[in-house]
C-alpha positions in Angstrom: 108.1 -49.2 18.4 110.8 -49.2 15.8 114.4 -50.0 16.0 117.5 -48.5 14.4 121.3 -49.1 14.0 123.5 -45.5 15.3 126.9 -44.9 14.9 129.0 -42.9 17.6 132.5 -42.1 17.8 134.3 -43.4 20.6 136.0 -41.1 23.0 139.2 -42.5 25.1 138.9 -41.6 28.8 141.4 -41.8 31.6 144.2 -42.2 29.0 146.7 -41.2 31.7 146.2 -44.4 33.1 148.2 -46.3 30.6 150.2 -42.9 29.0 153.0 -41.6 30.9 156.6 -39.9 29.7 157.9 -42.7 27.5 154.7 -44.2 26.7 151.8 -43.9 24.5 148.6 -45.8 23.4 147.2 -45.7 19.9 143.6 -47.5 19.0 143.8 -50.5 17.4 140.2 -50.8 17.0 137.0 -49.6 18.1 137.1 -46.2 17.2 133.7 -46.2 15.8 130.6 -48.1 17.9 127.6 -49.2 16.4 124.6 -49.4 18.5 120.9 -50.4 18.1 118.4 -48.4 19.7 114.4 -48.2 20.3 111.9 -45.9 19.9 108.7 -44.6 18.6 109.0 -43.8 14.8 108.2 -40.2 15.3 111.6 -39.7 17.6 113.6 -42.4 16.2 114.5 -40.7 12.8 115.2 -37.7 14.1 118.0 -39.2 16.2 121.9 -38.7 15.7 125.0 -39.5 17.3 125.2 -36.1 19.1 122.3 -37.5 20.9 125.1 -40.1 22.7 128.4 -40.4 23.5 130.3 -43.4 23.8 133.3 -43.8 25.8 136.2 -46.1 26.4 137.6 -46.1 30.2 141.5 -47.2 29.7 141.9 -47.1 33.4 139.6 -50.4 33.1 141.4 -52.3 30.1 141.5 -55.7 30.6 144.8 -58.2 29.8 144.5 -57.9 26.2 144.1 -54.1 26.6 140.5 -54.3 25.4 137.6 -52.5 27.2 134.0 -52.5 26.3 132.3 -48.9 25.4 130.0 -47.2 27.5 127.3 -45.4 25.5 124.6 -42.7 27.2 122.2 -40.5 25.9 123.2 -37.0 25.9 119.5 -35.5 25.0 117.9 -33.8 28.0 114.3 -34.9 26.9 115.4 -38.5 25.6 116.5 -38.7 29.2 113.6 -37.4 31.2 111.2 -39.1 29.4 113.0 -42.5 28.9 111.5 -42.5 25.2 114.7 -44.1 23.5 115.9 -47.6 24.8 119.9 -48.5 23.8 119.3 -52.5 23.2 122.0 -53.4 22.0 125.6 -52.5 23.0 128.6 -55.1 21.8 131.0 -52.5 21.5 134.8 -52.8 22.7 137.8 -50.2 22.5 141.4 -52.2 21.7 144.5 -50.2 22.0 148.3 -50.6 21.6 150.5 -49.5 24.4 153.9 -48.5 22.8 157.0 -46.5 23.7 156.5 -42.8 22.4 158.7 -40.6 20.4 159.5 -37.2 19.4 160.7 -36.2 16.1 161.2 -32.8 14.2 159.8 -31.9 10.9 160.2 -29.0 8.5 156.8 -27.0 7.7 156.8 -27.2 4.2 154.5 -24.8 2.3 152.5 -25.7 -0.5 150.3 -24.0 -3.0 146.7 -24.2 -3.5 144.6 -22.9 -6.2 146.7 -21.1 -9.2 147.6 -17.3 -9.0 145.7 -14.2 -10.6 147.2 -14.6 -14.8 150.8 -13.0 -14.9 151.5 -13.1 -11.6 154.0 -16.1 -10.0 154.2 -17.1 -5.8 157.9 -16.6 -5.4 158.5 -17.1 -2.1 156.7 -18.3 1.5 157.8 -16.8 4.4 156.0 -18.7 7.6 156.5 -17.6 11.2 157.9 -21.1 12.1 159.9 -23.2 10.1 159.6 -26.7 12.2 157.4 -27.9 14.1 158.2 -30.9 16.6 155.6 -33.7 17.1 155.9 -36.6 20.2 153.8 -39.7 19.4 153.7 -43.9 19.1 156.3 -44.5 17.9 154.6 -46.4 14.9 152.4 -43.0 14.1 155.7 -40.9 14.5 157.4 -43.0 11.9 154.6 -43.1 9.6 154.9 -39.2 8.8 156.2 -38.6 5.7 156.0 -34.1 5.7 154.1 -31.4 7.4 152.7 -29.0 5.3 151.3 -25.5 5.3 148.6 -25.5 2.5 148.3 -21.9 1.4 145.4 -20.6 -0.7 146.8 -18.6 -3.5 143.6 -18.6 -6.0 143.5 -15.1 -7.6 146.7 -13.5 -5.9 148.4 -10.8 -7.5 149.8 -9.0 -4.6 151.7 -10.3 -1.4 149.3 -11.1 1.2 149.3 -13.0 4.8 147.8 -16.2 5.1 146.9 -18.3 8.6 147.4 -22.0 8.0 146.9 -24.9 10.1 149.4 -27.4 9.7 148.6 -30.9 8.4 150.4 -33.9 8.8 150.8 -36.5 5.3 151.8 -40.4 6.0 154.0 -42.3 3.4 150.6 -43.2 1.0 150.0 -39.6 1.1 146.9 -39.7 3.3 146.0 -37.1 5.8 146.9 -38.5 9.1 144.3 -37.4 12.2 146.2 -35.5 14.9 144.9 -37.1 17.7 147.1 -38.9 20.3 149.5 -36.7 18.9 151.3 -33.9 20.4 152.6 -30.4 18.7 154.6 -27.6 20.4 152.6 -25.5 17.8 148.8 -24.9 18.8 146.6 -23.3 15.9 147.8 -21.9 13.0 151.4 -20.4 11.7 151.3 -17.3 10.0 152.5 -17.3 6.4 154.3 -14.4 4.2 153.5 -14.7 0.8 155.1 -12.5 -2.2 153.8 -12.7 -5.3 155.7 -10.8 -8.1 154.9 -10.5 -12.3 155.8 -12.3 -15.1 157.1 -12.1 -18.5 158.4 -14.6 -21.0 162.1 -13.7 -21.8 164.3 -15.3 -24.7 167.1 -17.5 -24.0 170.6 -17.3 -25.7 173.2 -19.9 -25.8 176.6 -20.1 -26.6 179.9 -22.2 -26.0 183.4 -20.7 -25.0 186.9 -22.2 -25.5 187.5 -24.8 -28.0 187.6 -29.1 -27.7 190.9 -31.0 -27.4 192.9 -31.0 -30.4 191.4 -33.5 -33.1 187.8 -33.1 -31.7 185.4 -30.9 -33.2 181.6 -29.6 -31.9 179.1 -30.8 -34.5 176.5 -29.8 -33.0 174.8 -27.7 -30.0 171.0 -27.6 -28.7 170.0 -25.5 -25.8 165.8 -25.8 -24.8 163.8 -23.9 -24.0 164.5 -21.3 -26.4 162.4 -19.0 -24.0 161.5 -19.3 -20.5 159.0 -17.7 -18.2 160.7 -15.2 -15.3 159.1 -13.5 -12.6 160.0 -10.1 -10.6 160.2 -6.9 -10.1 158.2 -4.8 -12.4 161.1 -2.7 -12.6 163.7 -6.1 -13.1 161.8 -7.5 -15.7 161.0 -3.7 -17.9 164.5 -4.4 -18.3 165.4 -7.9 -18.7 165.2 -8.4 -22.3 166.9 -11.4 -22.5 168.7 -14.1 -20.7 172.5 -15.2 -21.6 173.5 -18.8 -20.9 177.2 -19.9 -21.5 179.0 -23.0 -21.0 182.8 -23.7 -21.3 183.5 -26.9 -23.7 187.6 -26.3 -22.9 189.0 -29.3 -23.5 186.5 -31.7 -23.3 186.7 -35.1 -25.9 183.2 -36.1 -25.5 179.6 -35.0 -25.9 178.4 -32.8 -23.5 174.7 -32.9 -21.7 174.3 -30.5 -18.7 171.2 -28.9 -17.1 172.6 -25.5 -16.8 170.9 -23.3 -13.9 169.3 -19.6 -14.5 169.9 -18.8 -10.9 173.3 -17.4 -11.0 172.7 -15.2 -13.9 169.4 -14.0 -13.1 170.0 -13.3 -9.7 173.7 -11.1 -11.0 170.8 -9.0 -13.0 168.6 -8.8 -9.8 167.7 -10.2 -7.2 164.1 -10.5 -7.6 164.3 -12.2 -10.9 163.5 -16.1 -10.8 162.2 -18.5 -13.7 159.1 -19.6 -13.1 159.1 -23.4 -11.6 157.8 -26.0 -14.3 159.0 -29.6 -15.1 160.2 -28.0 -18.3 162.1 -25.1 -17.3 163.6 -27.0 -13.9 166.7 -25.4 -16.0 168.1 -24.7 -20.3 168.5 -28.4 -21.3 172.0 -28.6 -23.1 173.7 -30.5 -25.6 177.2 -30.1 -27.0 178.2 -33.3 -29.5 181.5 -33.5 -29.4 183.5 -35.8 -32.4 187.1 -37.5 -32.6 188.1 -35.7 -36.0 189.1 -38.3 -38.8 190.5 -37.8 -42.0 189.7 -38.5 -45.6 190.7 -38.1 -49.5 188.6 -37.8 -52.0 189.6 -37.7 -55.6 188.4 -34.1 -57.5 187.9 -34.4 -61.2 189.1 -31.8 -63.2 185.8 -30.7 -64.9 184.7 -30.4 -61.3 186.2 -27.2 -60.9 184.7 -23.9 -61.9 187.1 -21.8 -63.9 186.7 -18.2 -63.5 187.3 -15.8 -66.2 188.2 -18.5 -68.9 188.7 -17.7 -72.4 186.4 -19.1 -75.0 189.5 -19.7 -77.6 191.4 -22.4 -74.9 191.0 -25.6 -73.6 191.8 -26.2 -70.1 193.5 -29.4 -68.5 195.0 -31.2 -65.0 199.1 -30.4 -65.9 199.5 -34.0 -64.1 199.8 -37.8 -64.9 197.5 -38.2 -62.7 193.4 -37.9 -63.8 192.1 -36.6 -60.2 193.7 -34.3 -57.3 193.5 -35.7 -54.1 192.0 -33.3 -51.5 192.4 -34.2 -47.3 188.9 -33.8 -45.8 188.7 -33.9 -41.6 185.7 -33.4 -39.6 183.6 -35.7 -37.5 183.1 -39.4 -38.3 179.4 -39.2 -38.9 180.3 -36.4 -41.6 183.5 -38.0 -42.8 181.9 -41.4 -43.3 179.7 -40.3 -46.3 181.8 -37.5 -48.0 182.4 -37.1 -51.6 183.8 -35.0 -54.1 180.9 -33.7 -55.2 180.1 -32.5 -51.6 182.8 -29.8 -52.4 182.6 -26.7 -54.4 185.8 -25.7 -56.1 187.0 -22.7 -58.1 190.0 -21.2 -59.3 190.5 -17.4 -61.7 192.3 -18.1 -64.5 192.3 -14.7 -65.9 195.2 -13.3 -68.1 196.7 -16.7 -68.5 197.7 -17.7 -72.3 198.6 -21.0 -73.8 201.1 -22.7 -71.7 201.6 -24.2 -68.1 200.1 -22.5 -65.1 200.2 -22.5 -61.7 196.9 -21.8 -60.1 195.2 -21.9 -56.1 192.5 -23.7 -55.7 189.2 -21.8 -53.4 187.8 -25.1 -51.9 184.5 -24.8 -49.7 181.3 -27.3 -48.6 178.5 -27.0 -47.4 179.0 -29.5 -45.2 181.1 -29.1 -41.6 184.6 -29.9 -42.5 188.0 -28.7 -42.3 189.7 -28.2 -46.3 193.3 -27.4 -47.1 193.6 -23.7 -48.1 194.1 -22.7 -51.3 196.0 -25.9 -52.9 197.9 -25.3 -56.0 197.5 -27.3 -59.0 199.1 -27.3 -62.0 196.9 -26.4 -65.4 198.2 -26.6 -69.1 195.7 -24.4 -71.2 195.7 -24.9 -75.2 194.1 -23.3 -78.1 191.4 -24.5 -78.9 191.0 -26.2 -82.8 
């Protein structure tokens, strides 16, 4: 004879005995009962735990709301013939008596599996949006969301989908359902619509101006494109998506996550960008400067003279050796200016020995506000 360790799962019996309205029992232990059993080697191996069932009797639970398991053999033959012998049984069921509770929680559908290439799950439609579940109150409180796991692997079309729902705890395990009651039996039947995509450029753009004295230096908008889904007649024409923010006033830089909703949906309805940590909206940034204000001292040879005549010389009309010229833009482009960060020119055509009056063109490359054409005054000479 040969012996062999089995184990069964233990089914609760007579659970109304310690279950009524406000009250409810969850195991504590138990759940699972080990036994050793005998028999020749030619039967014993090709035993399982379908051949038994265990069973815990609650109406017999003792003071510390224990009870030992019951285990039988199940098998026809194994009965009639007495060829397997249970010799050892040192299993106990240990429960928790608790008040019970009903909560309600929203059906929330998720997706499984990725969609047919070009084609986006816009939108889940299931029969019932809550489902409400009574319990321990420990088990009740331990739910984090109820989910409807749809299949979309391959889907390019709308389709229908049947989905049991399953029930998550706060670590994000799959919590077993029993001991725990649901006003929805079965499954919940689940719209699914499933539109096209196409990858549409984004444009950006500011309107209105900053306070006075404060200037934009610089803007950045990402992504520069985003993926949209739709109708196939929405997106043949969306070419494009326009994104504007007002900057009116403001005296300080300016970072905003600006939604495509609105404007997509004023194009059509159907039109939606496709959900991604990347595109949760266009990432913007408007720096915004106090404007300060500089001189910087132009030399006189600095200044390209326009049609000058080969027989003068040219000179500054002034005691002074430089002309000052007022710079304003932002401090980090202020801080570092020069002269030579300007380009400055003036015509001088038609104008003979003596002294002149002429208007300085002043420009740089760099983001600053100059004065508009200064005068200077220029003495030209002939030239020895």
């Amino acid at each position: 004879m040969t012996t062999r360790e089995i184990t069964i799962p233990v089914e609760p019996i007579n659970t109304n005995a310690v279950t009524d309205e406000n009250y409810m029992f969850e195991p504590v232990s138990g759940e699972q009962a080990t036994i050793t059993v005998r028999a020749r080697s030619s039967v014993i191996y090709n035993l399982t735990a379908s051949d038994f069932k265990a069973t815990a009797d609650l109406s017999l639970l003792s003071i510390t709301d224990a009870v030992f398991v019951e285990v039988e053999q199940t098998r026809e033959s194994i009965q009639r013939d007495g060829v397997v012998e249970i010799i050892e049984n040192n299993n106990t069921y240990k429960i928790q008596i608790e008040p019970s509770e009903t909560k309600t929680f929203t059906l929330t559908p998720v997706k499984v599996g990725e969609e047919a290439e070009g084609y986006y799950v816009s939108a889940y439609q299931p029969t019932a949006n809550r489902i409400q579940i009574t319990g321990a109150t420990s088990r009740i409180n331990n739910i984090k969301e109820v989910v409807l796991e749809v299949d979309v692997d391959g889907a390019s079309s709308d389709f229908t989908s049947q989905v049991t729902p399953k029930i998550y705890d706060f670590n994000g395990d799959l919590m077993d359902t029993e001991n725990l009651q649901m006003d929805i039996e079965g499954e919940v039947s689940v719209n699914v619509t499933v539109l096209p995509t196409k990858m549409v450029k984004v444009n950006f753009t500011t309107t209105g101006v900053p306070a006075e004295g404060y200037e934009v230096t610089n803007v950045e908008a990402l992504p520069e494109e985003v993926l949209v889904a739709g109708t196939e007649e929405a997106l043949e024409d969306l070419t494009e998506i326009n994104m504007s923010l007002d900057i009116s006033g403001a005296k300080e830089t300016i970072v905003q996550n600006l939604s495509y909703d609105e404007v997509l949906s004023a194009i059509d309805e159907s039109l939606q960008v496709v959900a991604s940590d990347d595109t949760v909206g266009l990432a913007v940034t408007v720096t915004i400067e106090e404007e300060e204000h500089t001189t910087v001292a132009l030399a006189f040879d600095q200044i390209q003279l326009n049609n000058a005549d080969t027989e003068y010389d040219y000179e500054l009309a002034s005691d002074l050796t430089t002309i000052p010229i007022d710079v304003t833009g932002a401090a980090s482009v202020i801080n570092d200016f020069k002269a030579a960060d300007l380009d400055v020119s003036t015509d001088v055509a038609g104008l003979g020995v003596g002294t002149h009056t002429v208007f300085l063109n002043i420009t740089s490359p760099k983001a600053v506000t100059l004065p508009r054409a200064p005068a200077i005054n220029i003495r030209i000479l002939e030239r020895n």
